[in-house]
N, C-alpha and C positions, 0 to 999 in steps of 0.2 A: 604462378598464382600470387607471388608477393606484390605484386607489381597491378594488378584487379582490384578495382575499388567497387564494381558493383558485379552481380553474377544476377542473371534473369534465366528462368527454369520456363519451360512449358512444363505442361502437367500431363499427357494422357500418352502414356510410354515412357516416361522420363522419371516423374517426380512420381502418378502414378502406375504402376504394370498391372497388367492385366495377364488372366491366361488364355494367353493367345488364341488356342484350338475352340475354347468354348464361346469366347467373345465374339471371332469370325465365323464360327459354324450359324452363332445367332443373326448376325450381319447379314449370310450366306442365305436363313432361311427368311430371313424379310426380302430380300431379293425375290427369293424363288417365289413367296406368297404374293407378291406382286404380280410377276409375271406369266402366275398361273390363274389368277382374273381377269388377265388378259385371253387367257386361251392356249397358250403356250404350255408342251407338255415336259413339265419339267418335275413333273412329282415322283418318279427316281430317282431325279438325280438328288447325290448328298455331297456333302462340303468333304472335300480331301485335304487335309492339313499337307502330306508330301508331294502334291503336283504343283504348285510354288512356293515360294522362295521370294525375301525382298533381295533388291539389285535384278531380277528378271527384267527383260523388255519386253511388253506387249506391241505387234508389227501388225497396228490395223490396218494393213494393206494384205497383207497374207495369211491371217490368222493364225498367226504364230507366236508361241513363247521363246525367245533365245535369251542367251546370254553370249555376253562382247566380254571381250578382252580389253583393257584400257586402251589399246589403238583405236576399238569401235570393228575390230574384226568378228561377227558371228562363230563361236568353237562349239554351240552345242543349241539345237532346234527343235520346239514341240509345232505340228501344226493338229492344235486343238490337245488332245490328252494323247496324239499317238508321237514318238519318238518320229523323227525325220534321219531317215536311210543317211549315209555318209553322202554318198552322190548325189540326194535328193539335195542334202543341206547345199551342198559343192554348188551342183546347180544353180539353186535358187540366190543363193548370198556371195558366189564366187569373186563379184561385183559390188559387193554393199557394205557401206562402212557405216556404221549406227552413227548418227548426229541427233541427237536430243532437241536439236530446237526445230528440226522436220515433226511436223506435227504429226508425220504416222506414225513416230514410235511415242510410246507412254513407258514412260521409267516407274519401276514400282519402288517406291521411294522411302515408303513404311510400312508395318506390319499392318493396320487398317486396309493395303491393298490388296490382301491375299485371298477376299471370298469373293472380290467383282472378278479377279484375277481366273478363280478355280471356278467360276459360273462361266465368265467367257470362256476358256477353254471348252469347257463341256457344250458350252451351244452353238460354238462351230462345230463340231461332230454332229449336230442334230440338223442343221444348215445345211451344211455336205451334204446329208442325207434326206434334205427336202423335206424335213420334218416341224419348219416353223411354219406358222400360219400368214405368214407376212413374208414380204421380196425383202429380203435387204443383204447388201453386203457386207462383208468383214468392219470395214470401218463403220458403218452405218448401227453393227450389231454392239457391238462396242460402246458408243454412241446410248447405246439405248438401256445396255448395263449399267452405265454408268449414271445414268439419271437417275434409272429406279433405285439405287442405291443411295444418292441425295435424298431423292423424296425419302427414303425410308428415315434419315436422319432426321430431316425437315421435320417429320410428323412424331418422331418424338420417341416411338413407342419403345424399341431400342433401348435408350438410353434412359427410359423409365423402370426399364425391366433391370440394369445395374443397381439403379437404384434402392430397388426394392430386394438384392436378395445380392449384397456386396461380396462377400463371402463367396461365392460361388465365382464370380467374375475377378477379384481381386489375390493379387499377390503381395504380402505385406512385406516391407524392406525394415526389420528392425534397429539397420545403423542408418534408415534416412535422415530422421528427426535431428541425431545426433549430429550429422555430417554438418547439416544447415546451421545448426547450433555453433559448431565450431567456426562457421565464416560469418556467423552473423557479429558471433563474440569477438572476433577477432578486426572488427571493423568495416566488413563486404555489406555493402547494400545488399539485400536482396528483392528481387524483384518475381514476381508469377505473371507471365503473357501468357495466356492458354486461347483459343479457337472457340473453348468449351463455353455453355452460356452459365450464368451467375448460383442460380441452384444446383446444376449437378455440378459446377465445382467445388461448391462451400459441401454436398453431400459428399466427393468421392473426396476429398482434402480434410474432411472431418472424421472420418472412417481411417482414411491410411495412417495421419499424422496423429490426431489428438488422444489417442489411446494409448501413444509409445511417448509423449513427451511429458516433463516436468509437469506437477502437480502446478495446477496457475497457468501454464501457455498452455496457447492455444497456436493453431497451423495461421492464423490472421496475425500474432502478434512475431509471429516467423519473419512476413516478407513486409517491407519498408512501400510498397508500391505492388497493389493485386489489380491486373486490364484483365477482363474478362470478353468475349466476343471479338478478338484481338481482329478477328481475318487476316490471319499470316496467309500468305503473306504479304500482301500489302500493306500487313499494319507497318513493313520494312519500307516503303516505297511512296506512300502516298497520305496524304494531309486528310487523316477523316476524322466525323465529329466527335466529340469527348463526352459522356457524362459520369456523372458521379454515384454510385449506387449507394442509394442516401437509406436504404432501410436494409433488414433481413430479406425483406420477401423481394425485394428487386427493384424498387423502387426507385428512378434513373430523375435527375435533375443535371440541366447543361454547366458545363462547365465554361467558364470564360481565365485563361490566364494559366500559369503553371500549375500541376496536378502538385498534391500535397501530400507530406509521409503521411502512410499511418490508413491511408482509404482507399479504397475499389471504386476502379474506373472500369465503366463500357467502355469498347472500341478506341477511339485516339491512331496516336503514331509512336513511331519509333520517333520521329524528332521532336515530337512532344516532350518523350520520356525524358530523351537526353537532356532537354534544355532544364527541365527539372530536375536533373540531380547535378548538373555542373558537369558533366562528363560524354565522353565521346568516346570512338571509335577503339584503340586496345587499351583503354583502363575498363571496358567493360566486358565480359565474358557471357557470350548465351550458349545452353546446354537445351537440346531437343532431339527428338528422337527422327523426324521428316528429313531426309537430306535437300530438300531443294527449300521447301517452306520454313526453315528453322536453320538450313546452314548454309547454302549457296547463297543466296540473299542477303543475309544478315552478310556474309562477308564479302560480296559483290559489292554491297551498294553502300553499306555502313564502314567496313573494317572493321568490325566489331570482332573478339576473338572467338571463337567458336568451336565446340563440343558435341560432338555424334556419339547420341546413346545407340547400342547395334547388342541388346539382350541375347539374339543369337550364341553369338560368342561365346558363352558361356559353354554349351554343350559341344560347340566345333574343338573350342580349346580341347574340352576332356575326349572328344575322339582324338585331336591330334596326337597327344600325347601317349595315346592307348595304342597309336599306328607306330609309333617312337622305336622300337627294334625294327620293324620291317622297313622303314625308311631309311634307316641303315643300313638294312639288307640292300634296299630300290640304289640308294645313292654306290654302293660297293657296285653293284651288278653294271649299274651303268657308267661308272667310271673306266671298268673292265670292258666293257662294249665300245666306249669310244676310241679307246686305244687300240684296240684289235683292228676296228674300222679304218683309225688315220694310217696303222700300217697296211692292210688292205689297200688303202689307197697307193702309198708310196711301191707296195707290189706292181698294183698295175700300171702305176708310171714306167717304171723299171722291164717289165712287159715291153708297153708299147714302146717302149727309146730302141729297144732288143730287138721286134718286129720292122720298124722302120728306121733304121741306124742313123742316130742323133744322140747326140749329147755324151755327156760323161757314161762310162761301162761299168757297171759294179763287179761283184766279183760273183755273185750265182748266174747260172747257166736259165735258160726258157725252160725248160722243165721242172729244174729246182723252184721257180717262179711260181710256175702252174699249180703243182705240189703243192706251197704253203699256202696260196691263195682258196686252193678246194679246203684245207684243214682252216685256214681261217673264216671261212664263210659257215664249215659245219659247228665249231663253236661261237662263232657270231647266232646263229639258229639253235641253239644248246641255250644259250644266255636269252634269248629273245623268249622261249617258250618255260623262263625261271620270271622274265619279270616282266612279262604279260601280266599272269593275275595279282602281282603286287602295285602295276600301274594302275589298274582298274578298281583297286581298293584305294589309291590315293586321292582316285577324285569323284569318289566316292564318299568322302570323310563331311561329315555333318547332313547332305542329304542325297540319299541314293541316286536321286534322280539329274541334283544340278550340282550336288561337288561341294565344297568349301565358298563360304559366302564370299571373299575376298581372291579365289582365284578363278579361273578359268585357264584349266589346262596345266601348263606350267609357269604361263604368264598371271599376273594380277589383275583380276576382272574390273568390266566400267565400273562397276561400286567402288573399287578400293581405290580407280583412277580420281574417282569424284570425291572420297575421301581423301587421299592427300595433296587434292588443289584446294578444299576449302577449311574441311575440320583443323583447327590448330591441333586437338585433340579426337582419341574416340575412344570408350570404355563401354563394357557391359553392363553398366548401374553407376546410377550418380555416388552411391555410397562407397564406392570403390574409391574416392574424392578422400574419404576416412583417413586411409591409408598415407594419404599423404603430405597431410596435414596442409592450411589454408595459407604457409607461408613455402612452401615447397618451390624453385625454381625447376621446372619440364623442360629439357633440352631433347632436342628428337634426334635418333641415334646421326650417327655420320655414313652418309648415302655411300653405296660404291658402284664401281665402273665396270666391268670383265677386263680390262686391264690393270687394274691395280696390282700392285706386288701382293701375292697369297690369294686372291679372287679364286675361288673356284670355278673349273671349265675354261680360266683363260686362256686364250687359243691367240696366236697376231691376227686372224682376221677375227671380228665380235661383233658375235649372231646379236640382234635384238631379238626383242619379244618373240616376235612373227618369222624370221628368220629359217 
């Protein structure tokens, strides 16, 4: 952080939170009102907060929800709202490694994905069942959620309805104000790119900030530089026009030349920005909550430092920690399991050299063999039916259905793959930034091997992930 001379925030999950389940239920049912003037019978169905998860993949070829492992291997299959059989998954994905830039999969990337997410699932089950009024396929259907979801943005009505009743939509962060405070005092530019258009940011950034900061600031005399209509993200990528929002009420005059402290710009670029403040690639830091629009990008194409807000977190943490004896328990049990196994194995080595006379002779006899191998196999089957249902609660931990947002299995799911190739950082709230103050050097732990000295499970041959 000592070494950051400017930090640039989006705003909608970041700087502001919302709650989640009431914001996307509302999302969920401008979807559904749409496409039930269409004729489409979807006036049961309701928005389910636990049937995804961001880090899911949408498979519009198969109308499936899965999650990959950071190899891109599928470890866990919805097709539509019903769970996918072991062998059904086996089947289908035996073959298929998830590549994000194949346009059949859709990476859910942020929490704004979760009610097109929880509508296309439920209208493949109603598809299957011949119950649209229209031909279309999986991708096609997808496709078609996902527009009506635009428009719903487009037309406003959404994002009128926050407006008018904050309090219900919003989550207040009391050390925000504070946090911003201390990097702005301490010399950091700060900067607001938000997507959001000019009114409902000056109303949701008026509401979050201006009520919790010093008597005299305001959330406008916070950030050094406010781009509203940003279109992340290509505001990372591509030269588009700049104007100046020359009144309260929105009022856009063009800009010719460097943007200036102190004002709110429409639209622009990322290399506008930069040219305006004197700065580039890691003396600047962007925190966003989108992992592709807000942090793949920004550190793909700029090198700019980057921060993934992942609010989740919060809750996973306090299950983790709540599963903390039983994992002890899982980790004992299976320490014990593998060690009974490698000697099981060395049995039936010792076995077969006995049955076909080869190699060095030990000193037990083919029956003494046979013997331990039955008493090792029945407590191998003692151990397995002790941490079954402790395995099953493990990935289980933060959501019944998809597990722990950063794992898949026992390996580290695509999300957490795609967080530590881009995010420098990732935290469950910018105010967590509080903590540690705006001169603080972050060093990221020291990676290990399965071979290192003390690794746990090192073995001379080492499993990866998928192994």
């Amino acid at each position: 952080m000592r070494a950051i001379r400017a930090i640039g925030y989006d705003m909608d999950y970041t700087l502001v939170h919302y709650q989640v389940e009431e914001w996307e239920r509302r999302a969920y049912v401008h979807i559904q009102e749409r496409l039930a003037v269409r004729g489409w019978p979807v006036g049961n169905l309701s928005f389910d907060p636990k049937l995804v998860c961001r880090g899911l993949i949408i498979d519009t070829e198969k109308g499936n929800l899965v999650k990959a492992n950071r190899f891109g291997f599928i470890k866990r299959a919805f097709h539509g709202t019903r769970p996918a059989e072991y062998e059904e998954q086996r089947e289908v994905y035996a073959r298929t490694i998830v590549d994000l830039a194949e346009e059949r999969w859709v990476f859910l990337n942020t929490l704004f994905s979760l009610s097109e997410a929880c509508m296309y699932a439920q209208l493949v089950d109603l598809l299957d069942r011949r119950e649209l009024p229209e031909v279309l396929g999986y991708a096609d259907l997808y496709a078609r959620v996902r527009s009506t979801l635009d428009a719903a943005h487009m037309e406003g009505r959404l994002k009128a309805e926050i407006v008018a009743d904050p309090t219900r939509f919003i989550q207040l962060d009391p050390e925000m104000p504070l946090t911003l405070l201390d990097q702005k005092y301490a010399g950091k530019k700060l900067l607001l790119v938000t997507n959001s258009d000019w009114s409902y940011t000056v109303s949701m950034m008026s509401y979050a900030m201006d009520p919790l900061l010093p008597k005299g600031i305001t959330w406008r005399s916070l950030f050094d530089y406010v781009i509203v209509a940003a279109r992340k993200p290509s505001f990372f990528t591509v030269a588009s026009p700049c104007f100046e929002v020359v009144t309260e009420e929105g009022l856009l005059s063009p800009v010719i030349g460097p943007l200036q402290q102190g004002k709110a710009y429409f639209g622009g670029s990322a290399q506008q920005l930069e040219k305006s403040l004197g700065l580039s690639g890691d003396e600047i830091l962007y925190v966003g909550d989108h992992m592709f629009g807000d942090v793949k990008i920004t550190k793909s194409v700029l090198r700019w430092r980057t921060a993934l807000v992942l609010r989740e977190l919060e809750e996973e943490i306090e299950a983790l920690r709540s599963f903390e004896a039983d994992e002890g328990r899982l980790v004992a049990l299976m320490d014990e399991k593998e060690a009974l196994e490698a000697e099981n194995c060395r049995n039936r080595l010792e076995i077969q050299r006995l049955q076909h006379p080869y190699g060095p002779k030990g000193l037990a006899n083919e029956q003494a063999l046979l013997e331990r191998a039955q008493a090792l196999r029945a407590r191998v089957e003692a151990l397995d039916s002790e941490i079954g249902p402790l395995a099953r609660r493990s990935t289980e931990l933060g959501n019944t259905l998809w597990g722990p947002l950063m794992r898949a299995g026992n390996d580290k799911s695509h999300l957490a793959r795609q967080v530590e190739r881009y995010a420098d950082i990732y935290t469950s709230r910018v105010s967590n930034l509080l903590k540690l103050t705006p001169f603080a050097y972050l060093r990221s732990p020291r990676g290990s091997l399965p071979h290192d000295p003390g690794a746990p499970g090192g073995r001379p041959l080492l499993p990866t992930g998928d192994a």
